[in-house]
C-alpha positions as CSV (number, residue, x, y, z in Angstrom):
1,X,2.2,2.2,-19.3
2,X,0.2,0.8,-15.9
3,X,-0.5,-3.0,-15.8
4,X,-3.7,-4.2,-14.8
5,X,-2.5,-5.1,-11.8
6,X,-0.8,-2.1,-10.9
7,X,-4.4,-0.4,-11.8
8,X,-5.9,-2.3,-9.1
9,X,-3.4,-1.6,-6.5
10,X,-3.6,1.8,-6.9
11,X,-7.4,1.9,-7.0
12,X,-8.7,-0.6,-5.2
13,X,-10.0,0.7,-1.1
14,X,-12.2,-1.8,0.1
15,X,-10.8,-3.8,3.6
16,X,-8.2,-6.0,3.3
17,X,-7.1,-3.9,0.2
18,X,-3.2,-2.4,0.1
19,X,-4.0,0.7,-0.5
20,X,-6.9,0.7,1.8
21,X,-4.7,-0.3,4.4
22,X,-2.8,2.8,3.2
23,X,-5.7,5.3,3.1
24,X,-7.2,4.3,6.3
25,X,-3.8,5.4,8.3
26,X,-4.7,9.1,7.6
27,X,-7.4,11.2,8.9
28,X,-10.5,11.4,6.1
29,X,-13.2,13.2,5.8
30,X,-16.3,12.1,6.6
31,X,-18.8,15.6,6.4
32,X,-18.5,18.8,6.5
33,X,-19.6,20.1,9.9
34,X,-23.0,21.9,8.3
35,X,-24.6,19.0,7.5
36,X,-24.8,18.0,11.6
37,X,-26.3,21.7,12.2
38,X,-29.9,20.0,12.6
39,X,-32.4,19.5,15.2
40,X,-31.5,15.8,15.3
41,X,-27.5,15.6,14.0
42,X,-27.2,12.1,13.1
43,X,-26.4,11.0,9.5
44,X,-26.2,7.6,7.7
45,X,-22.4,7.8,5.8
46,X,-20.6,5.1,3.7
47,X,-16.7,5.7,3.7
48,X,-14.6,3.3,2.6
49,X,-17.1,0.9,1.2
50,X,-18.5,1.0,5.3
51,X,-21.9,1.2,6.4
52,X,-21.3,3.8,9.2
53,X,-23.3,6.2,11.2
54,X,-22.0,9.7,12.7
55,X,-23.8,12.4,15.2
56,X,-23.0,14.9,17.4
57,X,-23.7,14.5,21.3
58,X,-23.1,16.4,24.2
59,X,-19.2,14.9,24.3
60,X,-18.3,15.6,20.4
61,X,-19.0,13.4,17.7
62,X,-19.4,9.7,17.4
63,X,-18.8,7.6,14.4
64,X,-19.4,3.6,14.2
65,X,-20.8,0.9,12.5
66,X,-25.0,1.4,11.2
67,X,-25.9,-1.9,12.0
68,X,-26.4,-2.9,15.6
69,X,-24.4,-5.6,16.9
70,X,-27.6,-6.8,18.2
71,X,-29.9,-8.1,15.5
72,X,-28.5,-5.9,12.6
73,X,-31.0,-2.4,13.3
74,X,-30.1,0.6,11.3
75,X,-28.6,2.8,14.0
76,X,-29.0,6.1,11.5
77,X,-32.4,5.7,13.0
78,X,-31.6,5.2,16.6
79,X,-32.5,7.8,19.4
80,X,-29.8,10.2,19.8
81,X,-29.1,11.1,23.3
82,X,-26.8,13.5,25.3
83,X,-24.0,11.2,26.2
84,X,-24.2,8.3,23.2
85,X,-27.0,6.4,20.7
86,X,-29.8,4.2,21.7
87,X,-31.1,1.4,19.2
88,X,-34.7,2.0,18.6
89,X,-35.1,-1.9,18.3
90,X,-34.6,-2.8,22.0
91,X,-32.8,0.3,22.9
92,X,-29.1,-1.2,23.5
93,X,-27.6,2.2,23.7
94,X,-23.3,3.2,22.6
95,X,-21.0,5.7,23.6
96,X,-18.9,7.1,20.9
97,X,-16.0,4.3,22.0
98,X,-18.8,1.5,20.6
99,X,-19.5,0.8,23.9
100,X,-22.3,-0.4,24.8
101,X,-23.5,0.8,28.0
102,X,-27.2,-0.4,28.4
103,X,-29.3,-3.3,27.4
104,X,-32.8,-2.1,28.6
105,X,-34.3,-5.8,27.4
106,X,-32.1,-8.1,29.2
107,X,-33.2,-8.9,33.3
108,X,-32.4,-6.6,35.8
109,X,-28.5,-7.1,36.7
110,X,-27.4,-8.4,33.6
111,X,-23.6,-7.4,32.3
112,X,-24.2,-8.5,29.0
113,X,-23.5,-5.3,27.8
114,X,-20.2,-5.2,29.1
115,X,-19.2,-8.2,26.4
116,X,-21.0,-5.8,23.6
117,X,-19.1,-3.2,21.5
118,X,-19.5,-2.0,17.8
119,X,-17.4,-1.1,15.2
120,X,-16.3,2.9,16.0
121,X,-14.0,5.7,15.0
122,X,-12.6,9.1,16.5
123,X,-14.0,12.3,15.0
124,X,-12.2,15.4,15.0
125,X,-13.4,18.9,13.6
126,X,-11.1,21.0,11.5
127,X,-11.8,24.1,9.8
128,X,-15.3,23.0,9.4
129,X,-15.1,19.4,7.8
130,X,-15.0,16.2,10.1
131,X,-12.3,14.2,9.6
132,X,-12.5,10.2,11.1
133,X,-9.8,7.8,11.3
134,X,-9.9,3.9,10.2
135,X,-7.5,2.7,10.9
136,X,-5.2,0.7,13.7
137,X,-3.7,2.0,16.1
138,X,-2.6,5.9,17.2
139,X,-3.9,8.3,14.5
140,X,-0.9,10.6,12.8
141,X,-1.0,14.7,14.0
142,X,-2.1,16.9,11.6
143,X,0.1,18.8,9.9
144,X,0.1,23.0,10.2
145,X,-1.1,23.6,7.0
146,X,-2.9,26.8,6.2
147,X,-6.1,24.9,5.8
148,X,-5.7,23.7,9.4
149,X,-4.4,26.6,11.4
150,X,-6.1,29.5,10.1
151,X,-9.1,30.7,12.1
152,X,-12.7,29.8,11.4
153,X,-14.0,33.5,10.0
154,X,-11.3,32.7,7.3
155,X,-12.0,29.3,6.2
156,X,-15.3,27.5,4.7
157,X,-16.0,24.0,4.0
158,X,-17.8,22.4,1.3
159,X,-18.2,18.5,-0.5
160,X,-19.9,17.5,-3.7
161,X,-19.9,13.7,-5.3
162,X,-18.4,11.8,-8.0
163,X,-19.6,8.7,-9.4
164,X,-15.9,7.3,-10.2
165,X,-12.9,6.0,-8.5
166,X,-11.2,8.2,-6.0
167,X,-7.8,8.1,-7.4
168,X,-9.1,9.3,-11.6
169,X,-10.8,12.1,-9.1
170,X,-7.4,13.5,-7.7
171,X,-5.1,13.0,-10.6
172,X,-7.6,15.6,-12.6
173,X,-6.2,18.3,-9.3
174,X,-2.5,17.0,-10.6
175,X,-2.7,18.2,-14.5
176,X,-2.2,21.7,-15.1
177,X,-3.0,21.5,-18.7
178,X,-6.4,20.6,-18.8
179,X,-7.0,24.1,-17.3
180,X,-6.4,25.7,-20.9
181,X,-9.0,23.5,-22.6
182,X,-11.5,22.0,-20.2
183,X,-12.5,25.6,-18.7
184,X,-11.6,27.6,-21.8
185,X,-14.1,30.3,-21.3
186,X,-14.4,32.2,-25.2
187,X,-15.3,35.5,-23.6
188,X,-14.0,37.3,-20.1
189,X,-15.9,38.9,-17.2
190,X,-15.6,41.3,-15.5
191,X,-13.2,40.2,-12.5
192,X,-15.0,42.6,-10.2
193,X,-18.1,39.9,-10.6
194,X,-15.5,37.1,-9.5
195,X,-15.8,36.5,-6.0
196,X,-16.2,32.5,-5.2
197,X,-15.8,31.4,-8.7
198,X,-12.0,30.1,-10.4
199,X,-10.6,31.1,-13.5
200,X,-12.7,34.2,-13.5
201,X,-10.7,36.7,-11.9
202,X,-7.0,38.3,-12.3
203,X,-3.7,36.6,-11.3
204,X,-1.6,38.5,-8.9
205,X,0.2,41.8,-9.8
206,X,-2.2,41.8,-13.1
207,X,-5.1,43.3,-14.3
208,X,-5.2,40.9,-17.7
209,X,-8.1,38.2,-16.5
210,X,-6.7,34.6,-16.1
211,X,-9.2,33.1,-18.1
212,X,-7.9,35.0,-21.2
213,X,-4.7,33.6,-19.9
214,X,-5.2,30.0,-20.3
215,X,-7.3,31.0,-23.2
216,X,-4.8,31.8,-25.2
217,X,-1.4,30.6,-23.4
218,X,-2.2,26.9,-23.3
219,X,1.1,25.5,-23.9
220,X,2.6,25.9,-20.8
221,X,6.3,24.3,-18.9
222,X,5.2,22.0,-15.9
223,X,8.1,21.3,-13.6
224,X,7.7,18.7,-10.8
225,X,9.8,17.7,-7.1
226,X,9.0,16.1,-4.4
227,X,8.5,17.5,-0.9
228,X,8.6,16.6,2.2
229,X,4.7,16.4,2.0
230,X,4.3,15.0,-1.1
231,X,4.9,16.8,-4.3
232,X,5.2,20.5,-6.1
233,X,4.0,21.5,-9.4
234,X,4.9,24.5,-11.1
235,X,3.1,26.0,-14.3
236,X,4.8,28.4,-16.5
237,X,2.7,30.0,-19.1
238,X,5.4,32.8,-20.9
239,X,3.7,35.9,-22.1
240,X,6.6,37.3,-23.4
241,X,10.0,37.7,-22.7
242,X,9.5,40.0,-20.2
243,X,6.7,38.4,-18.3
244,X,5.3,35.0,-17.4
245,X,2.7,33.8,-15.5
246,X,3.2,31.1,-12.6
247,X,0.6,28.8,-11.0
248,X,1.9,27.1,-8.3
249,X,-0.2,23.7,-7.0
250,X,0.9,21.4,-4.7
251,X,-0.5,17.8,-3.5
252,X,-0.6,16.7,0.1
253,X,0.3,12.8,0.1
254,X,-2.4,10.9,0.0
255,X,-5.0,12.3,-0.9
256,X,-5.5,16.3,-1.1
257,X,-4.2,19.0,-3.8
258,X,-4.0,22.7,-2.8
259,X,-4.4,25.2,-5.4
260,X,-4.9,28.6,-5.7
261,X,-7.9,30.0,-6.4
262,X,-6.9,33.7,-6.7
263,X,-4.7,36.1,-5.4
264,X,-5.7,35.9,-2.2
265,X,-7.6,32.4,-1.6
266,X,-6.8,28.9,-1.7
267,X,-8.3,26.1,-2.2
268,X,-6.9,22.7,-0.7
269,X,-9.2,19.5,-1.7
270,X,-9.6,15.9,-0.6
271,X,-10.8,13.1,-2.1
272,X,-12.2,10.4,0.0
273,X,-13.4,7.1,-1.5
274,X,-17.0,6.0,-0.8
275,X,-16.1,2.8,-2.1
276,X,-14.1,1.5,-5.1
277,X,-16.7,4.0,-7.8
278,X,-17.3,6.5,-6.4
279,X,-15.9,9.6,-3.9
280,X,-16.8,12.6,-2.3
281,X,-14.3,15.8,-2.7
282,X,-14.2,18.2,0.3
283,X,-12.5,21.8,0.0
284,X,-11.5,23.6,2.4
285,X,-11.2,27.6,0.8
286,X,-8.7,29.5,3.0
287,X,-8.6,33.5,2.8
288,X,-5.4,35.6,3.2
289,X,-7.1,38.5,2.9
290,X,-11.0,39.3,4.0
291,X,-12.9,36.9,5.8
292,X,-14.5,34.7,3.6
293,X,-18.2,35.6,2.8
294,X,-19.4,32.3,3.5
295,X,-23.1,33.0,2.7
296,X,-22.0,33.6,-0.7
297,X,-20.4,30.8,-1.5
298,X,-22.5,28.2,0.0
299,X,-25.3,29.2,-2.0
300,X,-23.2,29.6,-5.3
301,X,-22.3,25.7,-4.6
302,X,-25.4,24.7,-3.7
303,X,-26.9,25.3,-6.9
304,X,-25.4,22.4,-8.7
305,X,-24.5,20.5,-5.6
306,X,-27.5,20.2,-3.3
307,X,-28.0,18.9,0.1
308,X,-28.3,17.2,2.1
309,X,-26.4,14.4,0.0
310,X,-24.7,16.8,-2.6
311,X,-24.6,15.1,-5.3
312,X,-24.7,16.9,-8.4
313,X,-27.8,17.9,-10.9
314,X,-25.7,17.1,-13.6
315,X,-24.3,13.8,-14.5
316,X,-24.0,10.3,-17.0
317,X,-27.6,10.5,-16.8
318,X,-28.2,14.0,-18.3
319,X,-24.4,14.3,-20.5
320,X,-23.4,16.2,-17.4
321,X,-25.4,19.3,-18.6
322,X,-23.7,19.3,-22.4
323,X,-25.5,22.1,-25.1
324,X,-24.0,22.2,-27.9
325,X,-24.5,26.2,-28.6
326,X,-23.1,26.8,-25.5
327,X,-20.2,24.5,-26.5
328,X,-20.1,26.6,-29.9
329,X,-20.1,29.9,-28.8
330,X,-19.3,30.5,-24.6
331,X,-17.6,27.4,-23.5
332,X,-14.9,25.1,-25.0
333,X,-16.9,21.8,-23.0
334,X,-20.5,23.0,-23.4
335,X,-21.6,22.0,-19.9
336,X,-21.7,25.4,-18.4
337,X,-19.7,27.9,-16.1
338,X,-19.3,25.4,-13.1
339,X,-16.2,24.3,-13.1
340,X,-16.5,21.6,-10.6
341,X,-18.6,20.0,-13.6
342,X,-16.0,20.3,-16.0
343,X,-13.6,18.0,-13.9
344,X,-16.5,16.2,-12.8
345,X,-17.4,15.2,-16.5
346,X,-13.8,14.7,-17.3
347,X,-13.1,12.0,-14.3
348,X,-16.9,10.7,-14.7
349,X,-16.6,9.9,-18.4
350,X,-13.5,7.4,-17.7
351,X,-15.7,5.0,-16.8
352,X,-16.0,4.1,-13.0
353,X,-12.6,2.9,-12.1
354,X,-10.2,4.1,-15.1
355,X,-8.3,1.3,-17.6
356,X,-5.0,2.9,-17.2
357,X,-3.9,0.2,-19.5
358,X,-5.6,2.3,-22.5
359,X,-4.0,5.6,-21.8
360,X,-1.3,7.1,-23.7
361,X,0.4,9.7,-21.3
362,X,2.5,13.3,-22.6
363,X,5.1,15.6,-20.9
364,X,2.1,17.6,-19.4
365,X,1.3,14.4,-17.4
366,X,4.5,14.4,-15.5
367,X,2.6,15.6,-12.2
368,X,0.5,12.6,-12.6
369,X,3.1,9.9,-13.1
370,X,5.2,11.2,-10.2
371,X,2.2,11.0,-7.8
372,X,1.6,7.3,-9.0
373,X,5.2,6.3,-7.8
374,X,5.3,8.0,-5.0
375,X,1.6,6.3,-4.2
376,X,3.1,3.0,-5.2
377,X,6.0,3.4,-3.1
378,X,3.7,4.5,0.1
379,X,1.5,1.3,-0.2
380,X,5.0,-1.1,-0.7
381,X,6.1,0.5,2.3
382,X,3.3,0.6,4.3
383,X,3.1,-3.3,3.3
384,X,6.4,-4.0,4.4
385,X,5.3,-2.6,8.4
386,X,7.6,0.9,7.6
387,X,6.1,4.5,8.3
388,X,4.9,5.8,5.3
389,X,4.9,9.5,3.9
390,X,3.1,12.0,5.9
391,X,2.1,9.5,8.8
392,X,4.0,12.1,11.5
393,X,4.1,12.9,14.9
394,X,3.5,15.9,16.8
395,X,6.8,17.2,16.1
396,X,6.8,16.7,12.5
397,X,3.9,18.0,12.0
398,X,4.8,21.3,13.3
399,X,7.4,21.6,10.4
400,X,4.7,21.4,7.9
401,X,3.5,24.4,7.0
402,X,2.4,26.0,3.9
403,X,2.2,25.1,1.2
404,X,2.8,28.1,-1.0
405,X,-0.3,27.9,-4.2
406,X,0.1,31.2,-6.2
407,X,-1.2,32.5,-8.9
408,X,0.8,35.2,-10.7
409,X,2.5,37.4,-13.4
410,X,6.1,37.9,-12.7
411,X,9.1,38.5,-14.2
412,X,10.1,35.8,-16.6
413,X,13.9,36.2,-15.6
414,X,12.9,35.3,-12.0
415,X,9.9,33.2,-11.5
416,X,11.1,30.8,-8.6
417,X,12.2,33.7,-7.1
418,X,8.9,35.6,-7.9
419,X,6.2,33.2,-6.4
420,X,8.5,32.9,-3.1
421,X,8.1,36.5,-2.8
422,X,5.1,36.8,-3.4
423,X,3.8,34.1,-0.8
424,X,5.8,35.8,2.0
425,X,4.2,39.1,0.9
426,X,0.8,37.7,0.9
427,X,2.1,36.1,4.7
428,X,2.9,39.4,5.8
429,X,0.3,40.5,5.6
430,X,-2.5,38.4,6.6
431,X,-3.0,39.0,10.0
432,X,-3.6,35.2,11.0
433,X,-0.8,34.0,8.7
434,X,1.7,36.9,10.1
């Protein structure tokens, strides 16, 4: 059972916060690199209950504080120029340090501007998402994951937003069960139809369509460990005595899960609070195989999350989509084939920050109770001035590779073996993985 103040610790992001001193020593997302692909590439962000406001110059990106330091002027409205960001107010202009390098109105020869700087953070690019870093001091590497090391014609980038606490948002990434009921589908397609979408296609080495898997295998074993990056998870779903099918998910301490989202995708996904209620997710699909048709699934995504703020057409307000024929007859929720609204609904309909004091928690849960102590332990460590998990250098990140997410049918004899196999196989043979 979670107290109510262990709910709070764990939830709670705003400045000043433990675990927002936690969160803010890792790189976050802040935006996917599309939505700067404009005429004039400046947008108005909130991230960790900041005000903020991030373009693209000549030099890279620049991300600080929306308010001017001089008399509080929205800076998401300032003139964007090659080498910084000019206030429209009186036209104190920043470079993406916060410095500020001109103050137009002030007489000729003043260095007032060299006492003026504003709030600011680095901005990298990776695999199409821009990730910016709160907090003090150096930044931690990135690790070597897939997500991060294979090329751009194999990767692709997209967000959509929550109204609810960031942490009720990842845990739903960290239950395998839910998979079985949430997007129970009562009839299959045809797999050939599947590209872009989950649970519609066939596991590896199968033709038998994982939807009618979970459909009607929804019992399953879920074994947890610890890594050295966080945590495995893998789910066993026997088909007989010969066979078994194996899902192996993994979450990336603190804040990402990566799953697979068929045979030869992956998907690896962040969630990044806005502020204590609500959060962006931002996945990052990574192809072993063909390069990803990008085209394709942009515009399947965009039809229930829209820019430019992608946030989703279905929500509280409308009972996230919910018909009840559908929910009689096609779909075991009723709120359509999307399943980014299925866990959407499910995280949503807690309420905007969770009473973890209510719940009453089962063996499938395992995944989610391991990631709350190892979360606990990160922000008592981090407290305490040690080097929490996955805060590495350069030479540790280089050892993180990975992570293995399959989805399969192996022998039932051998399934640690099997999905071991199978993700070298898959290695092998992807020529920017090889």
């Amino acid at each position: 059972m979670i107290s109510a103040e262990q709910n709070e610790l764990m939830t709670r992001i705003g400045a000043g916060t433990p675990a927002g001193r936690l969160l803010r020593r890792y790189w976050q997302p802040v935006a996917i690199a599309d939505e700067l692909d404009a005429a004039r590439p400046v947008k108005a962000v909130r991230l960790f209950g900041e005000e903020l406001v991030l373009y693209r110059a000549a030099g890279g990106y620049g991300l600080m504080q929306r308010h001017c330091p001089h008399r509080g002027a929205d800076l998401a409205y300032g003139r964007l120029e090659p080498d910084g960001l000019r206030c429209s107010f009186h036209g104190w202009k920043f470079d993406a340090a916060g410095n500020c390098v001109e103050t137009p109105a002030e007489p000729e020869g003043s260095r007032m501007c060299e006492q003026i700087r504003t709030v600011s953070y680095p901005v990298v690019e990776k695999s199409g998402v821009l990730f910016a870093y709160l907090g003090a001091g150096a930044p931690p590497a990135f690790p070597h994951f897939d997500c991060f090391v294979a090329p751009a014609t194999h990767t692709f980038a997209f967000k959509g937003y929550w109204d609810c606490n960031w942490l009720q948002a990842l845990e739903v990434g960290i239950d395998p069960a839910h998979a079985s009921w949430l997007h129970k589908y009562f009839e299959d397609e045809d797999p050939a139809a599947s590209y872009g979408r989950q649970f519609r296609g066939t596991p590896a080495d199968s033709s038998l369509p994982i939807s009618k898997v979970l459909r009607e295998y929804d019992r399953p074993e879920i074994r947890v460990e610890r890594t050295e990056y966080g945590m495995r998870l893998q789910t066993l779903r026997k088909l007989s005595d010969a066979q078994t099918h194996i899902r192996v998910t993994n979450v990336l301490f603190p804040q990402a899960f990566v799953i697979p989202m068929n045979a030869e995708m992956t998907i690896t996904q962040f969630h990044v609070p806005v502020d204590d209620t609500g959060c962006y997710w931002y996945s990052i699909f990574t192809s072993f195989g063909a390069p990803v048709d990008k085209d394709t699934m942009r515009a399947q995504r965009l039809k229930t999350y829209p820019a430019p703020d992608y946030k989703p057409i279905f929500g509280r307000a409308n009972g996230w989509g919910f018909n009840a024929e559908e929910q009689r007859t096609r779909t075991f929720t009723g709120m359509g084939f999307d399943i980014n609204i299925h866990d959407q609904f499910a995280c949503e309909s807690q309420g905007p920050i969770q009473d973890r004091t209510r719940e009453n928690l089962g063996s499938s849960d395992k995944g989610i109770v391991l990631y709350r102590r190892i979360l606990v332990d990160a922000i008592r460590r981090n407290e305490a001035g040690e080097t929490p998990l996955m805060v590495v250098d350069d030479a540790q990140a280089r050892t993180l590779t990975g992570p293995p997410a399959i989805d399969g049918i192996g022998p039932s004899a051998r399934v640690e073996e099997y999905w071991k196999e199978t993700d070298a196989v898959r290695r092998r043979q992807a020529a920017w993985a090889a």
